[in-house]
C-alpha positions, 0 to 999 in steps of 0.5 A: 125937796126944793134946793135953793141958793137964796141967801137965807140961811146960806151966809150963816151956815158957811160962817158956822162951817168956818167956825167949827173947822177951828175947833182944836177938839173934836171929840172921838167916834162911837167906837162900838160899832166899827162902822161908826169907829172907822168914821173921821171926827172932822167930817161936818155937815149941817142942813136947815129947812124951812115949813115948806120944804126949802132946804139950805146946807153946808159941807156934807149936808147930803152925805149920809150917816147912821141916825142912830138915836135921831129915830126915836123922835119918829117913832115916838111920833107915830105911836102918840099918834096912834095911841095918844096919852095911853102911852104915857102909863108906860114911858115918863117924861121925866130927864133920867140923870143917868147914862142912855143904857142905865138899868139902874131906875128901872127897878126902882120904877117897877119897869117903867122908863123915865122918858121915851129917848133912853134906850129903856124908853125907846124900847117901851115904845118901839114895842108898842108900836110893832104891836099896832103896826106888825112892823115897827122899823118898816112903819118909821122907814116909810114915814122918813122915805115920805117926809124927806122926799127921799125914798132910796132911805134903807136899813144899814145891814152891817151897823144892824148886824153890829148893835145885835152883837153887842146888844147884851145891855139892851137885851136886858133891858128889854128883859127886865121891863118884859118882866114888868109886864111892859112888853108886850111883845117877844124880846128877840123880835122887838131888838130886831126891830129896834136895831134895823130902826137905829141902823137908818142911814140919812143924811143932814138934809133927809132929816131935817126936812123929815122933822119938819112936822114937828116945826108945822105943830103935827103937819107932814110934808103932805099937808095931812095931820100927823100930830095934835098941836098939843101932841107936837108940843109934848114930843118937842117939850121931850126933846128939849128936856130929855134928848141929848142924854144926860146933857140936856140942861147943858144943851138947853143952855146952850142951843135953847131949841128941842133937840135929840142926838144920835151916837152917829154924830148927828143932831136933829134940832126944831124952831118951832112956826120957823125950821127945822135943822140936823148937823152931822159931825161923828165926833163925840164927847162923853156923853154921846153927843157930837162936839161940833154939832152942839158947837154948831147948833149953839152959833146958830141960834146966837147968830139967828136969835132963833130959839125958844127963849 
């Protein structure tokens, strides 16, 4: 990781960081998982990398935060990888229209997740991947450690320790697809390797320099090839229509980049041929995704005229 002061992106970013400190509203934190609750709305911090791993930021760009739900673009990476169009016969790609937990379309689709990003989704394919790897969460870890340049990224324990005792509703997905036969493996070993995968802590700079394969089309960090281009195209075209729950016409609208949000507060968002971006503020609106960080999002590509449109 190469940290810079070039004037890039930098004058930007510090406008959009004056910006977003006047937002009257900021929205509430994931109050579910008390660690998440106890943190403040007001926090910012916004990180953009470019292909070859220079780094800009702004506020509490090196702090970390739980990525929660930013996780399940790698893992859906590392398994199209492995697999390729084989997985597609067990997640769709299709927006759900219906809230991250849902169970309502899976019995309607004979157990088959309308796309890889709700929780349903993210199941069916950290699944698949512990079936190729042996350990699904470890497998994701090492790939972060190793596109952020970072390798003191870790589980957070206690915010693991917390989704397992509130885990109820993604327990009965997990059962309700098994029954489906579309798990594969034990439901108590898949939700924990689901939940140490949710608890990764990172910060806005780890994360947008570990997605940068995404903005390469399929290169990593390295130089080796994660991804086809098709395959990159097809997770970014995911991102764009089904990554920020059931707000993603609205973020489309609004950024115009593929994008994926966590409850955490963060959002990871690509410019594809361009950079990569993660903006961490821990307040959210109703449908999980973080206030400022859309808010923030949305400047810079009006600023930039960075966008995929």
């Amino acid at each position: 990781m190469i940290m810079t002061s070039s004037m890039t992106f930098e004058p930007v970013l510090k406008r959009i960081a004056r910006e977003v400190e006047q937002l009257p509203g900021r929205g509430r934190p994931a109050d579910y998982i008390p660690v998440l609750a106890a943190r403040d709305p007001r926090r910012f911090g916004m990180a953009v990398a470019e292909l070859d791993g220079t780094v800009y930021g702004v506020g509490d760009w090196r702090e970390p935060f739980s990525a929660q739900s930013i996780t399940k673009v790698f893992t859906l990476a590392l398994d199209l990888a492995r697999e390729g169009d084989a997985l597609w016969e067990h997640v769709g790609r299709e927006p759900s229209g219906n809230p991250f937990n849902s169970l309502v379309q899976l019995e309607y689709e004979n157990g088959i997740p309308r796309n890889p990003f709700i929780n349903a989704g993210a199941l069916v394919v950290t699944d698949r991947l512990h079936t190729r790897t042996g350990d699904a969460a470890g497998e994701l870890l090492a790939f972060l450690r190793a596109e952020s340049g970072n390798p003191g990224l870790g589980f957070d324990t206690q915010v693991a320790a917390s989704e397992n005792a509130h885990g109820d509703r993604n327990a009965a997905l997990a059962h309700f697809m098994a029954a489906y036969g579309n798990i594969g493996n034990p439901v108590p070993e898949l939700l924990d390797q689901y939940f140490r995968q949710c608890s990764i802590s990172a910060s806005c700079a780890d994360l947008a320099l570990a997605t940068g394969f995404l903005a390469r089309h399929g290169i990593r960090a390295d130089g080796g090839r994660l991804l086809t281009r098709s395959q990159a195209k097809q997770v970014n075209a995911v991102m764009l229509t089904c990554g920020t729950y059931d707000a993603a016409g609205e973020f489309a609208y609004r950024v115009g980049l593929p994008g994926k949000s966590g409850v955490g507060g963060g959002i990871i968002a690509v410019v594809p041929g361009r950079c990569t971006l993660c903006v961490w503020s821990p307040g959210l609106d109703e449908r999980g995704n973080s206030v400022a960080g859309v808010a923030a999002l949305d400047r810079f590509t009006t600023l930039t005229g960075l966008s995929v449109f």
